[in-house]
C-alpha positions in Angstrom: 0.0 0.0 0.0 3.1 2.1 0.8 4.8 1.7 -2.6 1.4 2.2 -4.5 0.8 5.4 -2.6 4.5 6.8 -3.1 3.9 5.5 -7.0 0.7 8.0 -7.2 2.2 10.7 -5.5 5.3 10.7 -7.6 3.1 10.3 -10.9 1.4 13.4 -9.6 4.8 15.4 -9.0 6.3 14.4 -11.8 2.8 15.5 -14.2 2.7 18.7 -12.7 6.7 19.4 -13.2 6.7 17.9 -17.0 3.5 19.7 -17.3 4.8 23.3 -16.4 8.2 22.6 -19.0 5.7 21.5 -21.5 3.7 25.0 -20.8 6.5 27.1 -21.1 8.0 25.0 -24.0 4.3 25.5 -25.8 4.1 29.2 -25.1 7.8 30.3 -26.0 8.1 27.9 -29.4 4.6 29.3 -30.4 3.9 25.6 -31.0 0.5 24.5 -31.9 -0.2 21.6 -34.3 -3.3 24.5 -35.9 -1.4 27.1 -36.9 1.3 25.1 -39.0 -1.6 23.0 -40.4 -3.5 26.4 -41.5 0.1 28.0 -42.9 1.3 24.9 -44.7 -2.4 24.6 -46.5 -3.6 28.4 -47.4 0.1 29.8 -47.4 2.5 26.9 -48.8 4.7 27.5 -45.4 6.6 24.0 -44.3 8.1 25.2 -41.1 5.7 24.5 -38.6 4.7 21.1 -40.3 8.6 20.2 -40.0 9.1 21.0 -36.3 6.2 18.6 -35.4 7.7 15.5 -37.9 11.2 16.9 -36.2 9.2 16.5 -32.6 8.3 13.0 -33.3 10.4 11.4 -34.9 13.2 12.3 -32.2 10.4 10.9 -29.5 9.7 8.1 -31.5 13.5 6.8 -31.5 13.4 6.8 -27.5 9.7 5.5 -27.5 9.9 2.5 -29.7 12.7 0.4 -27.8 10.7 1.6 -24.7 7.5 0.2 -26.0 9.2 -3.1 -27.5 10.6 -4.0 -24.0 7.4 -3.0 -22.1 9.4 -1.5 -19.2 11.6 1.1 -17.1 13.2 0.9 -14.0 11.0 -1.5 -13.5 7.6 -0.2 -14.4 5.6 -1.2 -16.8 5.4 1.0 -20.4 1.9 1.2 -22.1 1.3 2.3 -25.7 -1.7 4.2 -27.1 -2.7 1.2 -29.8 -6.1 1.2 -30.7 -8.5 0.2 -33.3 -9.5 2.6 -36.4 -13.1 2.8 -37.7 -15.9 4.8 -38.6 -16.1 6.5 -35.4 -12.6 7.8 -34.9 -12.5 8.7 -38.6 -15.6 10.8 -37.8 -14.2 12.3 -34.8 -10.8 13.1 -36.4 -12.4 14.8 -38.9 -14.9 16.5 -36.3 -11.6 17.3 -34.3 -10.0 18.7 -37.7 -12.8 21.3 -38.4 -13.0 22.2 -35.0 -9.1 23.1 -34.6 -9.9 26.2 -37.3 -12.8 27.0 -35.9 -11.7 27.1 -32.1 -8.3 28.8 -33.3 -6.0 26.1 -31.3 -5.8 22.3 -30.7 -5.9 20.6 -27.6 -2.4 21.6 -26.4 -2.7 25.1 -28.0 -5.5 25.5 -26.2 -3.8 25.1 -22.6 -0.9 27.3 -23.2 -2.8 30.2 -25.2 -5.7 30.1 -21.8 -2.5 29.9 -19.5 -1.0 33.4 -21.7 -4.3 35.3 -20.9 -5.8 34.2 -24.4 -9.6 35.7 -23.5 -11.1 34.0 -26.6 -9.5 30.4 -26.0 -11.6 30.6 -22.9 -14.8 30.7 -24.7 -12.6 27.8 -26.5 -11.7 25.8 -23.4 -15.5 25.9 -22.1 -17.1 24.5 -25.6 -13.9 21.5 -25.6 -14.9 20.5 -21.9 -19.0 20.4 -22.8 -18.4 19.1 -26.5 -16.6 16.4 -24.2 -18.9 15.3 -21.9 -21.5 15.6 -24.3 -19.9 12.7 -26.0 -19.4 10.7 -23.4 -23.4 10.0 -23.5 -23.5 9.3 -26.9 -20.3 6.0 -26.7 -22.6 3.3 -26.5 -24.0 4.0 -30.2 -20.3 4.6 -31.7 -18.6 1.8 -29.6 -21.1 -0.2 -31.6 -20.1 1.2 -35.2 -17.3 -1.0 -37.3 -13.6 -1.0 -36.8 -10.5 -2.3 -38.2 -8.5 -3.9 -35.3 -5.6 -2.8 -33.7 -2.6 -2.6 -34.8 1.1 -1.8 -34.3 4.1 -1.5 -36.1 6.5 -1.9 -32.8 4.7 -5.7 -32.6 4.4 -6.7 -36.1 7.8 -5.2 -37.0 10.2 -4.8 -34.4 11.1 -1.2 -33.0 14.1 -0.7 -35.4 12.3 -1.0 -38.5 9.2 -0.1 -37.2 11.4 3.2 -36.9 12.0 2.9 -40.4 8.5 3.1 -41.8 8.0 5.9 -39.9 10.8 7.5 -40.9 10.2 6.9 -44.4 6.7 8.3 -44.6 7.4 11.5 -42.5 10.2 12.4 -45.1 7.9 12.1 -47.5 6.0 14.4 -45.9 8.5 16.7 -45.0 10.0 16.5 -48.9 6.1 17.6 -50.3 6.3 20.6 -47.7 10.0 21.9 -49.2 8.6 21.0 -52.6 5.6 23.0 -51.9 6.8 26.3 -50.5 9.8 26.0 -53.6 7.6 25.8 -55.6 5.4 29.0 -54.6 8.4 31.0 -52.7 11.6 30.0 -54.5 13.4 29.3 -51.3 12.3 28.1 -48.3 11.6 30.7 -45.4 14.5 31.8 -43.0 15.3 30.1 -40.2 13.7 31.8 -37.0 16.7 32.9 -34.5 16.6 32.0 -31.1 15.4 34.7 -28.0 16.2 34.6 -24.5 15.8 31.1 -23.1 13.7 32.2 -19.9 11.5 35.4 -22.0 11.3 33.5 -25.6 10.5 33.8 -28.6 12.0 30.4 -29.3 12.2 28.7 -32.5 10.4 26.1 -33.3 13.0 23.5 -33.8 13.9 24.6 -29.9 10.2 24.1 -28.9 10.5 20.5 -30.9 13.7 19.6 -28.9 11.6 20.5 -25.9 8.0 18.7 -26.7 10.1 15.9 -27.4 12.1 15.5 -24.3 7.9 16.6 -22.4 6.8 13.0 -24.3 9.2 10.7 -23.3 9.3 11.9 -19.8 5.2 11.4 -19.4 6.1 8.1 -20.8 8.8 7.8 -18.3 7.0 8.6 -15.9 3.4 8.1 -16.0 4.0 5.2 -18.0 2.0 5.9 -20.8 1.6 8.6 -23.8 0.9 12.3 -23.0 -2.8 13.1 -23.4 -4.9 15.8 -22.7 -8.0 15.7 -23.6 -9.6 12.6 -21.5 -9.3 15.1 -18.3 -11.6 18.1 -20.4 -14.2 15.0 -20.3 -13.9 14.7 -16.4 -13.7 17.9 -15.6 -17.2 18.1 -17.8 -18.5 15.1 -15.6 -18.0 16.6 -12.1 -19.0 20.2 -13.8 -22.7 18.0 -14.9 -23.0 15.7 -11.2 -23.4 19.5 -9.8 -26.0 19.9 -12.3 -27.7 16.6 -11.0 -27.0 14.7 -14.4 -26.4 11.0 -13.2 -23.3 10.8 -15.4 -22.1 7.8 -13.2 -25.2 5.3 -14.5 -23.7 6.2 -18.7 -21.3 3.2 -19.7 -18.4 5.2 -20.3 -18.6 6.6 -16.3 -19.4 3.8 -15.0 -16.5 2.0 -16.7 -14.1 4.9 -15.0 -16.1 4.5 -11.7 -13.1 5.5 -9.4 -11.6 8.0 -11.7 -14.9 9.8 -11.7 -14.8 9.9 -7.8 -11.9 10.8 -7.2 -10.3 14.2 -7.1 -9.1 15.8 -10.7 -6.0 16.8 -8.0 -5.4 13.2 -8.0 -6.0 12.7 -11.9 -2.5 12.5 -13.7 -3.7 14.2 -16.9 -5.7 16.8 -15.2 -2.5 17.6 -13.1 -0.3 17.9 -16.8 -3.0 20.0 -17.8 -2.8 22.4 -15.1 1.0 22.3 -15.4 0.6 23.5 -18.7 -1.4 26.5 -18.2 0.8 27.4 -15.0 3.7 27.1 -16.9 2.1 29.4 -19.9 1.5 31.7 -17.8 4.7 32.1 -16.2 6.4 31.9 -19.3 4.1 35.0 -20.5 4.4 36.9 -17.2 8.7 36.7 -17.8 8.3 38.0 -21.5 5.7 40.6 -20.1 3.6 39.8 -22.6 0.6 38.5 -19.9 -2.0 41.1 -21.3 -5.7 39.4 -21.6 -8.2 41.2 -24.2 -11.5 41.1 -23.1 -13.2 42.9 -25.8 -13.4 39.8 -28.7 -15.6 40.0 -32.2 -19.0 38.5 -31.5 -18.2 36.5 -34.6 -14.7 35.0 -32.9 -16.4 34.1 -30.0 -19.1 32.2 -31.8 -16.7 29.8 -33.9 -15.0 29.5 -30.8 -17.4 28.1 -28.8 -18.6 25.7 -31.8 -15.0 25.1 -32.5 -14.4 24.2 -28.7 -17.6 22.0 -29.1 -16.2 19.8 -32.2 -12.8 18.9 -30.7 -14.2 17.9 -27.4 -16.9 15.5 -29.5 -14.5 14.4 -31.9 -11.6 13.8 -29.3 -13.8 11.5 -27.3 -15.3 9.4 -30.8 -11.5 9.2 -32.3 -9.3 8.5 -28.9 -7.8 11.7 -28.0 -6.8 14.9 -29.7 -3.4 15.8 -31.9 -1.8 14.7 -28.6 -3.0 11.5 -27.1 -4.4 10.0 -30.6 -2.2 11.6 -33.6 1.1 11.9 -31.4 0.4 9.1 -28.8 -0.2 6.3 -31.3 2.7 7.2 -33.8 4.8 7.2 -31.0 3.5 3.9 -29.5 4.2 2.2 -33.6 -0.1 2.3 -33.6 -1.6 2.8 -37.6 -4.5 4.2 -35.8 -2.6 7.4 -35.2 -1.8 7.9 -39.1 -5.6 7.7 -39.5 -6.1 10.0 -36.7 -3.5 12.3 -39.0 -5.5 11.8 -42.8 -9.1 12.5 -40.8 -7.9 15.7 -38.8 -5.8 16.8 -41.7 -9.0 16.4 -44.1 -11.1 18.1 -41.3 -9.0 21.1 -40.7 -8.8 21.9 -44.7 -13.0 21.5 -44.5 -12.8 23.7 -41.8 -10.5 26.7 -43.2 -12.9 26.1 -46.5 -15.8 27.2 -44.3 -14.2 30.2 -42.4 -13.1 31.2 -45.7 -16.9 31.2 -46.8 -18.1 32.4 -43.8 -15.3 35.6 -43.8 -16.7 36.7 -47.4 -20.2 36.4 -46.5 -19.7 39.0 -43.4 -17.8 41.3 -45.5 -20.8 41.2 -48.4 -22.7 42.0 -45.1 -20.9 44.9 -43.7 
């Protein structure tokens, strides 16, 4: 009872300490998984996409031989493998749509909230209800067809498991430098680097940094970083003060003692909080800790909606751009590339519709 208690207590130090590095690594690197989506597809700009492919595959070269032995230190390692179907297809895609709309992803939206982001408030509050919302809706999309799990790391082996992943983010990364060549001539300048402590840090410092946050959680809390599993709790607890008998829905009453419990003694609601703590330090040391309250109706409204689609589509496709896209490639899962094709496909839907709905309001006005 001793050792399982000490083994909480130093999951919960250690979430809340990788947690406020991952905060201040989010906020200083600018990094969010929406913006370099939205530049690489409207503007032909690479950067971004390469600093998350940069981010992975340096986690994925600690994770893999992790994963294939199944232990540290004596602890047990867990991947994110999981099955791919209709519903996480759907919820990717959901998830996709909702990044433009809500401005941010899941991470973004921690560390822009923690920087005194006014807007990614109204974004926070729609993720956290979108959420819980699904969470009374899994029955029917548990139900739905799905291709079984499966992962590279078993199938393969963790060397050349390494290689297939290798080989199709250089793909990736070649169509981006192709891309913006082809549009720009030359690829964009390298950012320079700012003061460690006040920022602005370039992305391939914030990559460096994300990286070492992922393979400490896994360290650590033994499995993959997530994030948005907690925006369902906190959703949960927010409804049992309403009266809604969340506890009698299958997917509560499945996570019983996790929905009892405190979120102080929730390891992914601890990360979480670390993140916006360490946001907001990071933005008080820059002095750039300056909320606007005054936001366009219009902002506000996408949002809210945008806030609503991630938390839905997180809970029908495993996670967000963390704990399904990131978590399953770096636990050798395929259902993490499908998480990537959906949410990709979503988020150009998405920036089709803003675009559509930006022209309408300017016939308007």
């Amino acid at each position: 009872m001793v050792s399982s208690l000490n083994i909480g207590s130093f999951r919960l130090l250690a979430a809340a300490l990788i947690g406020l590095v991952a905060g201040i690594s989010l906020y200083h690197a600018s990094f969010g998984f929406t913006a370099a989506w939205r530049h690489f597809a409207v503007e032909r700009r690479g950067a971004g996409l390469r600093a998350q492919i940069l981010m992975i595959m340096l986690t994925c070269a600690v994770s893999f031989p992790l994963l294939a032995r199944g232990e540290a230190f004596g602890h047990p390692l867990h991947g994110a493998i999981a099955s791919f179907g209709i519903s996480a297809a759907f919820g990717a895609f959901l998830f996709g749509v909702g990044m433009q709309f809500g401005g941010s992803c899941a991470s973004g939206t921690l560390f822009t909230v923690g920087g005194g982001s006014t807007r990614m408030l109204v974004t926070l509050s729609g993720f956290i209800l979108g959420s819980v919302i699904a969470t009374a809706h899994m029955p029917f999309w548990w139900s739905l067809p799905a291709l079984p799990a499966y992962s590279l790391i078993d199938h393969f082996g963790p060397v050349a498991a390494f290689a297939l992943t290798g080989l199709v983010f250089a793909a990736i990364a070649a169509l981006s430098i192709v891309a913006e060549r082809t549009r720009y001539g030359v690829l964009e300048p390298s950012e320079t680097g700012g003061s460690l402590l006040r920022g602005p840090w370039p992305k391939t410092w914030g990559a460096l940094a994300l990286a070492a946050v992922g393979i400490a959680t896994l360290l650590a809390l033994s499995w993959p970083w997530s994030i948005t599993s907690a925006f369902a709790l906190w959703g949960a607890k927010i409804a049992q003060l309403f009266g809604v008998p969340v506890e009698t829905w299958p997917y509560w009453s499945a996570r019983i003692n996790r929905l009892n419990g405190s979120v102080l003694a929730d390891s992914t609601s601890v990360m979480n909080f670390g993140i916006m703590i360490g946001a907001f330090s990071a933005a008080c040391l820059a002095g750039r800790f300056a909320p606007k309250w005054r936001v366009p109706t219009y902002l506000l409204v996408l949002s809210l909606v945008g806030g609503l689609l991630m938390g839905y589509g997180a809970r029908l496709a495993y996670g967000c751009n963390i704990g399904a896209y990131l978590g399953g490639v770096i636990s050798g899962s395929v259902h993490g590339w499908g998480w990537l094709v959906f949410g990709y496909t979503g988020s150009l839907a998405g920036l089709r519709i803003i675009s559509r709905l930006e022209s309408m309001l300017q016939i308007r006005t």
